[in-house]
N, C-alpha and C positions, 0 to 999 in steps of 0.2 A: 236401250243402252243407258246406262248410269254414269253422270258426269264425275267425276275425278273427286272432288271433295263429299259427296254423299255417297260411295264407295268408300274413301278413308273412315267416315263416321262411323259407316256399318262394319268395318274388321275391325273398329274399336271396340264399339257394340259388342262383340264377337269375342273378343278377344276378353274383355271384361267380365265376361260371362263366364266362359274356359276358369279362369283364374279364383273366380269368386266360388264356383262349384267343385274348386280340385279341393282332395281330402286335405285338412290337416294333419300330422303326426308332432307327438311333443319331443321328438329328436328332429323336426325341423327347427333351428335355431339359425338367426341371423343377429348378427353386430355388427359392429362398424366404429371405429374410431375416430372421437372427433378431436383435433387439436387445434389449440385456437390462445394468442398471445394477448396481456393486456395491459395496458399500463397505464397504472394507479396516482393520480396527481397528488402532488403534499398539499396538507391542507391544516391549519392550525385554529383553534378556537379557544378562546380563553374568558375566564367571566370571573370578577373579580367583586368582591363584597359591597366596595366604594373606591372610588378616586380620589377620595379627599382623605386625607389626614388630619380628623380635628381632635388638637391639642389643645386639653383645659391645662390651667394656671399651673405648674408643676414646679419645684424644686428640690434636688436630689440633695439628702441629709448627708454632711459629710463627703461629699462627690459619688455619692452612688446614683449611680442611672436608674432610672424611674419610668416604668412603662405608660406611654404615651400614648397608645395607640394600635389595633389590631385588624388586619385584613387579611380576609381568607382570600383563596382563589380555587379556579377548576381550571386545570390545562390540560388539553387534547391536542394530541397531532399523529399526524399520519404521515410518516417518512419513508425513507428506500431501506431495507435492512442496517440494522448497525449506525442510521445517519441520527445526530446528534439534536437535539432542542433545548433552547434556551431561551429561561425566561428573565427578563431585566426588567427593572425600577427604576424611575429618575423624576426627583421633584420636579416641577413645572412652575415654581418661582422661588425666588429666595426664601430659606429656612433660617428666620428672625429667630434668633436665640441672645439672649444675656447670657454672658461669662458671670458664674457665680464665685463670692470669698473663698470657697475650697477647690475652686478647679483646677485640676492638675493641668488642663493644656485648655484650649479651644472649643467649645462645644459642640457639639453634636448630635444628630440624630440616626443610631445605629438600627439596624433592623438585624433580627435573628429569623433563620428560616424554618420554620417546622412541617416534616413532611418529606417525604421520600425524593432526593436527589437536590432540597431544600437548602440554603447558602444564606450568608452572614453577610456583613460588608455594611457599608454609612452611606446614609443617602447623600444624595451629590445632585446638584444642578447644573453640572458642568459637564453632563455624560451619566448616560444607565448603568447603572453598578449591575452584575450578574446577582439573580437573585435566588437564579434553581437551576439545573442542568443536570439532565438524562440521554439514556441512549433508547433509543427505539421507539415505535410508535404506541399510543396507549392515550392514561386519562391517569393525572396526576391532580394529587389536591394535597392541597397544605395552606399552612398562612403566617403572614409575617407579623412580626411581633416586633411595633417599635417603641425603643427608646431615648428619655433624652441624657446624654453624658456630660457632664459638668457645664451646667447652666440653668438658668430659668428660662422657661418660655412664658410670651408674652401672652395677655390676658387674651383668648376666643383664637389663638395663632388657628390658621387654616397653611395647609399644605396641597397645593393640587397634583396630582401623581400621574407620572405616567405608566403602566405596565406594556410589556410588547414582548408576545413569543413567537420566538422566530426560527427557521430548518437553516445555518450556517452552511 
């Protein structure tokens, strides 16, 4: 008499066998549908050419703004459809400027944005200016292009920057 689980092995045995020796036909077809849900975390990455802004000795002829300075960037982000990314700048100490004999107001350092969803605006230590803003997720490049408006900067000025992109 055969105990209980070496009987099970042997109609395995058995049964493996049946299965492995029956004909194939190429109108035997089996599928099966898999469905299965997942959800994708935001995730942003950004790399930027330099954090500093070093400004040589400049003065704008007449009050014309005189490019000071240029920082590319690469932004990547991975949002929920349609969800929004934006990228900001903000000095990270005071922006030493001379008021020059033709300035029309205050001086400044504006930055222009070049590059797809790319924005305008003057740097500020008082809070991140919006410096690019798109919808959807992807890989964005472009770069800022700054200048100084109605002043002189001081001899070796350094700037230290902040960039930050972020899914609102």
């Amino acid at each position: 008499m055969m105990r209980g689980s070496a009987l099970l092995r042997r109609m395995l045995v058995t049964v493996a066998t049946v299965v492995a020796t029956a004909p194939l036909y190429a109108s035997d077809v089996a599928s099966s549908i898999i469905r299965f849900n997942s959800d994708v975390s935001a995730s942003t990455s950004l790399r930027v050419s330099s954090s500093v802004l070093r400004v040589a000795p400049a003065t704008g002829l007449n009050g014309e703004a005189v490019v000071v300075g240029t920082i590319d960037y690469r932004a990547a982000a991975r949002t929920r459809s349609g969800g929004e990314v934006v990228l900001t700048v903000e000095a990270q100490a005071d922006v030493p400027l001379v008021g020059g004999p033709a300035s029309g107001g205050e001086p400044a350092i504006d930055f222009a944005g070049v590059g797809d969803g790319a924005r305008a605006g003057v740097l500020r230590q008082d809070g991140p200016q919006i410096a690019g803003r798109w919808v959807g997720s992807g890989v964005r490049t472009g770069q800022l292009v700054f200048t100084l408006r109605g002043g002189t900067s001081g001899p070796g000025m350094t700037v230290p920057l902040r960039f930050v992109i972020s899914l609102p």
